[in-house]
C-alpha positions, 0 to 999 in steps of 0.5 A: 342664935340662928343655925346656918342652913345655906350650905351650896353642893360644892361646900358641902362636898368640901365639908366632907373631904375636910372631914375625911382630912383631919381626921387622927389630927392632934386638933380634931376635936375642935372640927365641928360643921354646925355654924350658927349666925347671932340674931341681930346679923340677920336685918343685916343679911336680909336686904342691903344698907343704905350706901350712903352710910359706907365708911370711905376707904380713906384716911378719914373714913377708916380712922372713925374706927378709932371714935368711941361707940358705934358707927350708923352701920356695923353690919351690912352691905352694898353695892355701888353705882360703879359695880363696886361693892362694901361690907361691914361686919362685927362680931363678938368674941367673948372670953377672947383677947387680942393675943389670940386673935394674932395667935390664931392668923399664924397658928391656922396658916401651918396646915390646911386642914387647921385653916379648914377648922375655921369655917369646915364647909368653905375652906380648903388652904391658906398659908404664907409663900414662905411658910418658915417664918411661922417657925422662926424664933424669935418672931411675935405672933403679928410678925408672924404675918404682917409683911407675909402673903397668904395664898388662900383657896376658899368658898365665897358662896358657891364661887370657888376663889384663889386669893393672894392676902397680902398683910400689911400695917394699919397704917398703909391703909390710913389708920393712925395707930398711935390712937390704937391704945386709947380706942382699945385696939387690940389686934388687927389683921389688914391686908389687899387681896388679889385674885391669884392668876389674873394679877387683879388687886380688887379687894381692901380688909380690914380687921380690928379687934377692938376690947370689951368688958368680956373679949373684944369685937371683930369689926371688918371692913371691904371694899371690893373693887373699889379701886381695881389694880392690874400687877399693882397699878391702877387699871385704866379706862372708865369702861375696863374698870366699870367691867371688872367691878361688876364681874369682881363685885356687886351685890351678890357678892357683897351678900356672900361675903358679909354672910360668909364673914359672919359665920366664920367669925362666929363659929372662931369665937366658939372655940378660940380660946379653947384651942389657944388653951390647947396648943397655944404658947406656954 
């Protein structure tokens, strides 16, 4: 394990006012700044894979999730031609299971100052519209939020981003989840991240906690800006595409999201099961 340093100004004054926030909060405890990446993500970080070996965001490419083993490349990024970009990231979570992990989306989305325990230099807020249905009876932790939008303000690298996540099921990105019992699938969080304010959908997530003999994998996926949306529908002209993908995506911010992927995810895994223990269901 490799202690993260990268910490721009703007997140580390973020990290001090989260600090200052949650303090007397029933889940303190858990808010801990030091990140750590796993040492086989660092190749990954260090340069950029072949492009060649990007999963398609189609209903071929995404159900290779589903085939037993690993794909060419679990951890990495790149950027296309078009100014479009992609990242692949896989994290493990030992002594996890999936009902956390669904737990966890619906759990972290009631305060800011929960969601800023994830990653305590680079998250500010993030819940749904309509925060009622995180109390509302009746209601498994996936129902909590599939169909929701989550508004969420976070660090990217240095770059300050207001999102719209919108989640939905599996299956309206392509993925046959009538094979998600045999591949071990055990949790999912997809979902089409928008730029809030621009009307902009640039980005496509995926999620898939996938079981192991001792937790389960976190393997995601993005596409970033590869097929840009202006209100939902697709933008027009070679041109205006080509400069909203550069602007919206490329290399560097490739780079910042799978490192800032790794580092949330790994840090979760630190204390998932032990907040779940804490504040959990029965």
């Amino acid at each position: 394990m490799h202690r993260v340093t990268y910490f721009p100004p703007a997140t580390q004054r973020q990290f001090a006012k989260n600090r200052e926030r949650i303090r007397g909060k029933p889940y303190e405890r858990f808010f801990d700044g030091t990140m750590w990446l796993h040492d086989d993500a660092l190749p990954a970080i260090e340069r950029p894979m072949d492009p060649s070996l990007a999963l398609a965001p189609t209903a071929v490419g995404v159900n290779r999730l589903l085939e037993p083993g690993r794909l060419p490349v679990e951890t990495g990024y790149c950027a296309f031609a078009d100014g479009s970009a992609y990242v692949a990231s896989r994290v493990s979570l030992p002594g996890c299971t999936g009902e956390m992990f669904a737990w966890w989306f619906g759990w972290h989305a009631v305060e800011p100052e929960r969601y800023s325990l994830w990653y305590p230099h680079n998250h500010i807020a993030g819940g749904p519209k309509d925060h009622s249905v995180l109390h509302r009876p009746g209601l498994s932790h996936e129902e909590r939020y599939v169909g929701t939008t989550h508004l969420v303000d976070e660090y990217i690298g240095p770059d300050r981003l207001k999102l719209a996540i919108r989640f939905e099921r599996p299956s309206a990105f392509g993925l046959d989840e009538s094979l998600f019992d045999r591949a071990g699938i055990v949790a999912h969080a997809c979902a089409r991240v928008g730029l809030r304010g621009t009307g902009l959908d640039a980005v496509t997530m995926l999620h898939l906690a996938r079981k192991t003999s001792d937790g389960f994998e976190l393997r995601s996926h993005y596409w970033i800006a590869n097929e840009v949306r202006l209100l939902g529908v697709p933008v027009d002209g070679i041109a205006a595409r080509t400069g909203l993908k550069r602007r919206l995506a490329g290399a560097r911010m490739a780079y910042e999201q799978l490192l800032h992927d790794q580092i949330e995810f790994t840090h979760l895994a630190g204390f998932l099961a032990d907040v779940h223990r804490a504040f959990g269901p029965g």
